[in-house]
DRENZA-401966 format. One line per 2 residues: number of its first residue (from 1); for each residue x, y negated, z of N, C-alpha, C, O. Coordinates in nm, 4 decimals, padded with zeros to 6 digits, m for minus. Layout:
REM residues N
NUM> X,Y,Z,X,Y,Z,X,Y,Z,X,Y,Z; ... .
REM end
This chain:
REM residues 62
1> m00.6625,00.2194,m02.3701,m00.7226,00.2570,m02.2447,m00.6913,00.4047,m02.2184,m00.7061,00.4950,m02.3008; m00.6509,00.4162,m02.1062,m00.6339,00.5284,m02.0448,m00.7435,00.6104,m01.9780,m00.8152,00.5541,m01.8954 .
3> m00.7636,00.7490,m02.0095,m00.8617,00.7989,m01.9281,m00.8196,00.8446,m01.8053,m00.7001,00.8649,m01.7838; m00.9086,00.8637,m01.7190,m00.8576,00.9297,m01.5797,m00.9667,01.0244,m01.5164,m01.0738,01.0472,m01.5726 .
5> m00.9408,01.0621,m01.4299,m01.0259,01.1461,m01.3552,m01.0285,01.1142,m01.2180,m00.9195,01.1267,m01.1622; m01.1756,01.0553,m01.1089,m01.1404,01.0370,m01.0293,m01.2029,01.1614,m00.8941,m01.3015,01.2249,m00.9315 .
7> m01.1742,01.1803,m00.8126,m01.1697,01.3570,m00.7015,m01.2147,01.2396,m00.5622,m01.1737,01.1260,m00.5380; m01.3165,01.3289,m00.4901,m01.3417,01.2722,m00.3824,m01.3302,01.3673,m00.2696,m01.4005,01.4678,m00.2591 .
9> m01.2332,01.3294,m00.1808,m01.2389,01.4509,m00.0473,m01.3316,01.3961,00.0678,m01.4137,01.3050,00.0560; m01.3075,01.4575,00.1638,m01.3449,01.4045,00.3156,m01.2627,01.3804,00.3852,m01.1870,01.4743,00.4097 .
11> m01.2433,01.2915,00.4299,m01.1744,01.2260,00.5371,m01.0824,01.3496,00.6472,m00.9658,01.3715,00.6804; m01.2271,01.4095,00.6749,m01.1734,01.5299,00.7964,m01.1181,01.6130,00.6921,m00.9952,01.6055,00.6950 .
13> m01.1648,01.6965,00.5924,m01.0566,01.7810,00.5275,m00.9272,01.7368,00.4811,m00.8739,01.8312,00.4228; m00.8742,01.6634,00.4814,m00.7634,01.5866,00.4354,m00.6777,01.5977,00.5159,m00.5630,01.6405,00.5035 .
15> m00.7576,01.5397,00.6454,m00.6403,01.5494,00.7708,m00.6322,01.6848,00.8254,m00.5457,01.7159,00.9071; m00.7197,01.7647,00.7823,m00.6871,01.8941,00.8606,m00.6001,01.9852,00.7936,m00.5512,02.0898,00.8363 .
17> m00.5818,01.9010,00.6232,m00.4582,01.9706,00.5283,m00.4062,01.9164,00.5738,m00.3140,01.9970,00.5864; m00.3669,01.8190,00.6301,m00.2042,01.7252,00.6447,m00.1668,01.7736,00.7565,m00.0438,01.7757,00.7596 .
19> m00.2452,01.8416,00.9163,m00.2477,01.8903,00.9806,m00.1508,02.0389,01.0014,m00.0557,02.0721,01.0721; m00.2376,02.1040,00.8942,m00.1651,02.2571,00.8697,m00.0703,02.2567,00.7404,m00.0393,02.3695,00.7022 .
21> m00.0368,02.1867,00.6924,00.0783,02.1711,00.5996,00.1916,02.0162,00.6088,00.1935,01.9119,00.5435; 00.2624,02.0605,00.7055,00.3768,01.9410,00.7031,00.4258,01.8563,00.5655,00.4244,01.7338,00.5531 .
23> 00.4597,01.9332,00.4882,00.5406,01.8945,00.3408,00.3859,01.8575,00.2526,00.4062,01.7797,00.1594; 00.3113,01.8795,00.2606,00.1410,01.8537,00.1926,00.1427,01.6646,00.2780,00.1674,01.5655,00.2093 .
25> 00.1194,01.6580,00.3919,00.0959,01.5494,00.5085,00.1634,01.4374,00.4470,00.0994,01.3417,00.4035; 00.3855,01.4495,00.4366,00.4343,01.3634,00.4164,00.4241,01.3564,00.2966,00.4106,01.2353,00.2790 .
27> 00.4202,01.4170,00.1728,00.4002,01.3768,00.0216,00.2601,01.2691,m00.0285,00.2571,01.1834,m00.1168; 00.1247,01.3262,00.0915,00.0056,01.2308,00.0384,00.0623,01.1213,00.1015,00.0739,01.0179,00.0357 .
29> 00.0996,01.1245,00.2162,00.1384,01.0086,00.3014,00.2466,00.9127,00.2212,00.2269,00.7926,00.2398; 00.3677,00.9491,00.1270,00.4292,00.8985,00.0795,00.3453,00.8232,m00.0286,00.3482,00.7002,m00.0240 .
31> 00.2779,00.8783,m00.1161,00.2003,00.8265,m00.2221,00.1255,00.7302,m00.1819,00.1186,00.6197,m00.2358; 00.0465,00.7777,m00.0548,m00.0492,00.6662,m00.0321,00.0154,00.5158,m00.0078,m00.0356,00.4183,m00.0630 .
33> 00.1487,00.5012,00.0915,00.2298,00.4517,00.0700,00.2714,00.3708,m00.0159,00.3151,00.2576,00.0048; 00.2592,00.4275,m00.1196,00.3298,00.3505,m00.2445,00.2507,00.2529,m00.2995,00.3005,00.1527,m00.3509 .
35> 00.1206,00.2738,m00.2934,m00.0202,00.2154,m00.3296,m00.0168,00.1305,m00.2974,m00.0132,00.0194,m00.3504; m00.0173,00.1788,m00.1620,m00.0507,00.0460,m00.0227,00.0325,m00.1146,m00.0323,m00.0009,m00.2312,m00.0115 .
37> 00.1953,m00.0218,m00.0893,00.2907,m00.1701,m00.0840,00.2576,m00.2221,m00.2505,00.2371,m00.3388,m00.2838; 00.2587,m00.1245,m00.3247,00.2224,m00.2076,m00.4353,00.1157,m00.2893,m00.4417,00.1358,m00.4028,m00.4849 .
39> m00.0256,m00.2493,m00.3992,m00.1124,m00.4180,m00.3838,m00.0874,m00.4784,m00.3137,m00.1356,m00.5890,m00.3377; m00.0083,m00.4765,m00.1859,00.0181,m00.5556,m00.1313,00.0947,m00.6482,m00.1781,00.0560,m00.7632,m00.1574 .
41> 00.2048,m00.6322,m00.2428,00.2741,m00.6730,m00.3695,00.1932,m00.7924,m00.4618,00.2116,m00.9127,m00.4801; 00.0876,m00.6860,m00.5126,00.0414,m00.8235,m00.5967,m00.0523,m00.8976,m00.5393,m00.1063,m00.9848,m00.6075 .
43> m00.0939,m00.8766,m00.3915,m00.2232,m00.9999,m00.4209,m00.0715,m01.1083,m00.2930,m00.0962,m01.2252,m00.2637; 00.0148,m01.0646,m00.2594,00.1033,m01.1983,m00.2323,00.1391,m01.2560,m00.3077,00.1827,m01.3702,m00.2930 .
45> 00.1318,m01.1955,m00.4109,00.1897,m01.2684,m00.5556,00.0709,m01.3767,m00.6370,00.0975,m01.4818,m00.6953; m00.0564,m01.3166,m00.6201,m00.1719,m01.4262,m00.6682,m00.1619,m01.4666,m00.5161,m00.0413,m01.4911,m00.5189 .
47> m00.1858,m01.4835,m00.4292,m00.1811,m01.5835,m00.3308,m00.0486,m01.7162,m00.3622,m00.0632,m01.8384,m00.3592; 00.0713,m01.6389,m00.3899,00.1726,m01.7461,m00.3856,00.1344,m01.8091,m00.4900,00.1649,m01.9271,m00.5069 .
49> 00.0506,m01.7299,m00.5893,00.0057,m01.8486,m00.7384,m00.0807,m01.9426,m00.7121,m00.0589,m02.0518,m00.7647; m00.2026,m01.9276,m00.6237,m00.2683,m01.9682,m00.5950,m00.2801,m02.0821,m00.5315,m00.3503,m02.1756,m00.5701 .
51> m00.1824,m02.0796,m00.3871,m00.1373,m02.1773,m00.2917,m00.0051,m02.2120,m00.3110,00.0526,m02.2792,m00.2255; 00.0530,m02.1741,m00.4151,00.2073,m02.2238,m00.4230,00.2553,m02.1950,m00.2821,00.1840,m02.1749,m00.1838 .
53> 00.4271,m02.1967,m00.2897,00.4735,m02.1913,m00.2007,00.5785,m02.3100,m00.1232,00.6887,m02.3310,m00.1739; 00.5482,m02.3631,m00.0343,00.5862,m02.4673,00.0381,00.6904,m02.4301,00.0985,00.6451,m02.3592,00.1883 .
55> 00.8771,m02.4319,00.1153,00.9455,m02.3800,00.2334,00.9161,m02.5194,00.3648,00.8921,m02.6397,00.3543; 00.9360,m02.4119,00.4992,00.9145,m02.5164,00.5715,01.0651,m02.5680,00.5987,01.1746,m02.5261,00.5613 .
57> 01.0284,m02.6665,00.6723,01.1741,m02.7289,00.7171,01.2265,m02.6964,00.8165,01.1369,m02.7194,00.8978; 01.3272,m02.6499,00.8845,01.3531,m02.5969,01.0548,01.4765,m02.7435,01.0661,01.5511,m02.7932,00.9817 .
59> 01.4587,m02.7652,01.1650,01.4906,m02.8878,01.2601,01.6241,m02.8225,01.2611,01.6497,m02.7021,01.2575; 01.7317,m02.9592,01.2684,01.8772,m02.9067,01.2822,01.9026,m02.8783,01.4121,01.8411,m02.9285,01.5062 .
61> 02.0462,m02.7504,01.4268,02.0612,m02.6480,01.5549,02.1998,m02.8170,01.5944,02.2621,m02.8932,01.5205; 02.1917,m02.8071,01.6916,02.3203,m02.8247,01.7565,02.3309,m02.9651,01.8116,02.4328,m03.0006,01.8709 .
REM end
């Protein structure tokens, strides 16, 4: 087990750093980012476990 440390800001101070510091803005913004797609990542992944995945069929062109 890993220890960690967890920091709580405010909402408004955050944006008013991301505000007055460009390169501060896109770096949290990148990170947060990364978060964001990584769970997104896994709960499609327990969903596809969950409900399996069915392809559908598309009707022939022509």
């Amino acid at each position: 087990m890993r220890r960690s440390t967890a920091v709580e800001f405010t909402a408004d101070g955050v944006r008013r750093l991301m505000e007055s510091d460009d390169a501060f803005g896109r770096q949290l913004t990148t990170r947060f980012m990364s978060v964001v797609v990584d769970r997104l990542h896994a709960a499609r992944g327990r969903l596809l476990d969950l409900y399996g995945y069915s392809p559908v069929a598309l009707p022939p062109t022509g």
